[in-house]
C-alpha positions, 0 to 999 in steps of 0.5 A: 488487553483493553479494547480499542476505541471506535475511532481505532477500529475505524483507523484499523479498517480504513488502513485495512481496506487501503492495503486490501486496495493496494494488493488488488492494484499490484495483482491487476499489474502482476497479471498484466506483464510478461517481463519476468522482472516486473513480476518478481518484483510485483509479487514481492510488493503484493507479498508485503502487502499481504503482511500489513493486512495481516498485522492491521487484520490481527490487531482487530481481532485481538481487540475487539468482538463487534466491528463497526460498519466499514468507513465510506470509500469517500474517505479513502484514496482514489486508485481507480485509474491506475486498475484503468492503465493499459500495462501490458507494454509497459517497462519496468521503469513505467511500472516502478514509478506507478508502484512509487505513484501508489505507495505515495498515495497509501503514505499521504492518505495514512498522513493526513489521518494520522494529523486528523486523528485525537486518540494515541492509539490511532495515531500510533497505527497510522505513524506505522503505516506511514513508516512502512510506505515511505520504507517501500517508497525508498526501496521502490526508489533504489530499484529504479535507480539500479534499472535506470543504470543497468539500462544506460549502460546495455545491461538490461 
């Protein structure tokens, strides 16, 4: 198997550190509520996380000995605000629209390098990840939309 270029190992690390990111969010929140919904639903986020970073962390390895230097956090998403949000009241409602906030922030970031970048193989990684937040953004949405209901009708 040929090895990917520089510009794919730097796609695949930026995407890396975004999910790395990411799992660091929904464990902040995870240990930060007590209703036992919002923490399933946290752990399976983190989970699926989890299995991107290992798809982007296997994709490296099988292609490539030296790594370059891992991209400037410049050019990755700002999330500090959320780290900064007191989430301990927050509902299940507040605390899926942060998740759908997040995962639309891994979409757009993943986006935008997919247009900036020349190389198929790098476009071909992000057109993935893209793919794969705006399934969780939907299913997030879903998840909502049935709390929502369960709330206007006293089921929950």
């Amino acid at each position: 198997m040929a090895e990917l270029s520089l510009e794919s190992l730097r796609a695949l690390q930026m995407a890396l550190q975004n999910e790395n990111d990411t799992v660091l969010i929904y464990q902040h929140m995870l240990d930060r509520v007590k209703n036992g919904v919002t923490r399933a639903l946290l752990a399976k986020l983190i989970e699926e996380e989890i299995l991107h970073r290992e798809r982007i962390q296997e994709k490296i390895r099988r292609n490539a000995q030296d790594l370059p230097a891992i991209p400037n956090e410049a050019e990755l998403p700002e999330r500090r605000s959320i780290m900064e949000l007191e989430l301990s009241n927050c509902t299940i409602l507040e605390l899926i629209n942060l998740a759908i906030e997040n995962e639309k922030i891994s979409r757009d970031f993943y986006q935008a390098q997919f247009q900036r970048a020349t190389d198929q193989e790098v476009q071909e990684i992000f057109q993935w990840l893209v793919d794969q937040e705006s399934e969780h953004i939907q299913n997030l949405q879903l998840e909502y939309d049935a709390h929502q209901y369960y709330e206007e009708v006293g089921l929950e």
